[in-house]
N, C-alpha and C positions, 0 to 999 in steps of 0.2 A: 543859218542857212542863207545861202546868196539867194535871190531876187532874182528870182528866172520868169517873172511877168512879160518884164518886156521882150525879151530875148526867144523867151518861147510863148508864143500866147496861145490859150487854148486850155480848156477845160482838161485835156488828159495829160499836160505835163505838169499839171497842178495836182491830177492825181497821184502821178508819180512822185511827185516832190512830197504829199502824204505819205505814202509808203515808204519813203526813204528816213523822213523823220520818223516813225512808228519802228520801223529797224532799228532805226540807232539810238532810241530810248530801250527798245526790249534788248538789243544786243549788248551794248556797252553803258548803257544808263546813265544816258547823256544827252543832250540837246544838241548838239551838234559834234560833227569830228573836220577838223582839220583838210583840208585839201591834199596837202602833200602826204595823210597816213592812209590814203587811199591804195591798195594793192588788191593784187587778183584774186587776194583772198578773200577779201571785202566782198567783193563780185558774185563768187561763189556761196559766202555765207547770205547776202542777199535774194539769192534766187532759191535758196534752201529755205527761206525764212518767208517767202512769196508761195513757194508750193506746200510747205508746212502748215503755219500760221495761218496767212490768209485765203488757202487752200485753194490753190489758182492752178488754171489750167494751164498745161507747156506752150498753148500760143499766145495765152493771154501774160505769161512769166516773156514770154521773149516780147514781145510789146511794149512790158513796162523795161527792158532791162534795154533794148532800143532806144527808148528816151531818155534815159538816162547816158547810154552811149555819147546822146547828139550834144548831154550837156558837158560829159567828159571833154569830149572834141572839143566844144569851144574853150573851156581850161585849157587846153593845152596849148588852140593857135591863138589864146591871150596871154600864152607865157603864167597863169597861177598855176599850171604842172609841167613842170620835167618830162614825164614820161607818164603813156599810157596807159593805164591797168587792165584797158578792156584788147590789146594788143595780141594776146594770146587767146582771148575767147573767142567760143565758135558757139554759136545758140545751137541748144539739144533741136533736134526734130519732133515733128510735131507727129506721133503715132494716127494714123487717118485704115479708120475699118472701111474696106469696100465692099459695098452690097453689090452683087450683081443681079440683073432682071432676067427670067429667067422668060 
């Protein structure tokens, strides 16, 4: 796993950077995957594997898949990707009940 201390500092992309290594031992069983076999499918299996597993709510799923956005982005404007994978996604909405006062 790159070394996203410096680059992101802060307690919640360290979170993130957990949950992505805990994906990719339960998904592919493995300690890490390659940069370039990143596709949108990845993306998807991820946020499935986030409301699943560690049974997260859809704001708290697009939060963590945000941060990992911001670390994709910088892959790509340092040239270790080609291409985007998060390029086609669009974060689900967040379902919000409105109480009214009556």
């Amino acid at each position: 796993m790159v070394k996203i201390s410096r680059r992101f500092p802060g307690k919640k992309f360290e979170n993130t950077k957990t949950h992505l290594q805990s994906f990719i031992k339960w998904k592919f069983k493995q300690s890490d995957v390659k940069l370039n076999k990143l596709k949108f499918q990845f993306i998807k299996d991820f946020e499935y594997y986030l409301r699943t597993e560690k049974e997260m709510q859809q704001s708290t799923i697009n939060k963590n898949l945000q941060r990992f956005k911001k670390m994709i982005n910088f892959a790509v404007a340092q040239d270790y990707l080609n291409k985007n994978p998060f390029l086609m996604h669009k974060p689900k909405p967040v379902k919000r009940e409105v109480i009214y006062l009556n």
